[in-house]
Structures are given as structure tokens and as C-alpha cells.
C-alpha positions as CSV (number, residue, x, y, z in Angstrom):
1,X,0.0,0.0,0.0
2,X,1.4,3.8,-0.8
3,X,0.3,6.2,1.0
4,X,1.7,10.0,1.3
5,X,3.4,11.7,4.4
6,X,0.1,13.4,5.3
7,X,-1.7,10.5,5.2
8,X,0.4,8.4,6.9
9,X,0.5,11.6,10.2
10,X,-3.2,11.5,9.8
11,X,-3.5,7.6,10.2
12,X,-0.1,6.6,11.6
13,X,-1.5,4.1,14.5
14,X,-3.9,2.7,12.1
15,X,-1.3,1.7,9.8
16,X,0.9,0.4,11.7
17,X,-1.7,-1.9,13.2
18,X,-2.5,-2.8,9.2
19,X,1.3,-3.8,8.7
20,X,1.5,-5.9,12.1
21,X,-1.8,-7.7,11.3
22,X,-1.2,-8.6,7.7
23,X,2.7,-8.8,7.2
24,X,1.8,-6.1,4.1
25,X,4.7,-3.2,4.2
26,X,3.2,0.2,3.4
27,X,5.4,2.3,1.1
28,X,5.5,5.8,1.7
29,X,6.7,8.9,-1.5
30,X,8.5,11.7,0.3
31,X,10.3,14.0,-2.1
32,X,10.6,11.3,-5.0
33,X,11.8,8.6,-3.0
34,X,9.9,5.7,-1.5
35,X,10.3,4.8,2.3
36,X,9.0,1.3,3.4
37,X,7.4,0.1,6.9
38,X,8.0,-3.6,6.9
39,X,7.6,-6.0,10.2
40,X,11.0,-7.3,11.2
41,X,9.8,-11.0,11.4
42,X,6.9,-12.3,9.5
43,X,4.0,-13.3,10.9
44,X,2.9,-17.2,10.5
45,X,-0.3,-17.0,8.4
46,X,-1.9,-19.0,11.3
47,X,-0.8,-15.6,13.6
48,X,-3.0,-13.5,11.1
49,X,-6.1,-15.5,11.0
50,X,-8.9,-14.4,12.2
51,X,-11.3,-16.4,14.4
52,X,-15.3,-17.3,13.3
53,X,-17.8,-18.7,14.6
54,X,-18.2,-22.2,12.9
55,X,-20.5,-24.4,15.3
56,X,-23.4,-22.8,16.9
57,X,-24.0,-25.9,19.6
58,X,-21.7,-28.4,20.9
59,X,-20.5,-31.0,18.5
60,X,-21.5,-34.1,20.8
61,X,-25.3,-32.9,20.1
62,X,-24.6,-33.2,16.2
63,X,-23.2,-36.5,17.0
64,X,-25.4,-37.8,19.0
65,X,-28.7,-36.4,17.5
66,X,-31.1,-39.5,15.4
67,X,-31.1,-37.4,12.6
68,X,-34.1,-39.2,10.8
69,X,-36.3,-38.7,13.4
70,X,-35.3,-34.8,14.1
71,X,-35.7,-33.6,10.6
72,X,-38.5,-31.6,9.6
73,X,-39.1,-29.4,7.0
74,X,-40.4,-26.1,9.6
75,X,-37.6,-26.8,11.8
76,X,-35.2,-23.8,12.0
77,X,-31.8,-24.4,10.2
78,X,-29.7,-24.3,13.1
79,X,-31.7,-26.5,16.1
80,X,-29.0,-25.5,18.7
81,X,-28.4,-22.2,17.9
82,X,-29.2,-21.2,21.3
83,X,-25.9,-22.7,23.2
84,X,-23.0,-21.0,23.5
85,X,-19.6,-22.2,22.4
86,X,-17.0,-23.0,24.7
């Protein structure tokens, strides 16, 4: 990303935040020449992912659940959308 002197004063912490998070150096133009802000050490791509919600119950309930007799059509999608996960 290239961004100008001003812009990088206006948004300095922000930016810095964006090249810790995603390992991306920001390039800045002063006068002609380009400056760089690169992390010292790369960040793992695991480091930079980010977490989401993927089960809405506990898995045992999936697990254990007779699926045949459950299913109905005018059931909601998500049956145990009400727990929390862990």
C-alpha cells in the first residue's frame, strides 16, 4: 500500500496496526523517494487469522442427535443455535 506523508500523520497508528496484522509493508513517497514500513519477522499465516464462529452448539449434540427422526421441513436451520460455544 502507498500512501503520502500526510496520510500516513493522519492515520499513523492505524497503519501500523495494518502492517502488524497482515505482514503487508506500506510504502511511503516523500520527495521522490519511496520509504517502506516492513515487520521485522513475519508473521505465521496462522498468527493472522482471524477467528469465526463455525458451530453454533456443541459438536456431541450433532453427534449424537437421530437425525431421521429430528428432521422436519419447519424446523429452524440451526436446532442448537441457542448454546453458546465453549
Amino acid at each position: 500500500m502507498r500512501v503520502t506523508p500526510t496520510q500516513l500523520r493522519k492515520n499513523l497508528f492505524k497503519l501500523l496496526d495494518q502492517v502488524v496484522e497482515t505482514g503487508k509493508p506500506i510504502e511511503i513517497n516523500r520527495n521522490g523517494i519511496v520509504l517502506r514500513i516492513v515487520p521485522q519477522q513475519k508473521s505465521s499465516k496462522l498468527q493472522r487469522l482471524k477467528k469465526h464462529r463455525t458451530m453454533q452448539c456443541d459438536p456431541e449434540m450433532i453427534i449424537e442427535n437421530d437425525w431421521e427422526e429430528a428432521w422436519h421441513r419447519d424446523l429452524p436451520r440451526y436446532p442448537c443455535r441457542r448454546l453458546a460455544l465453549r
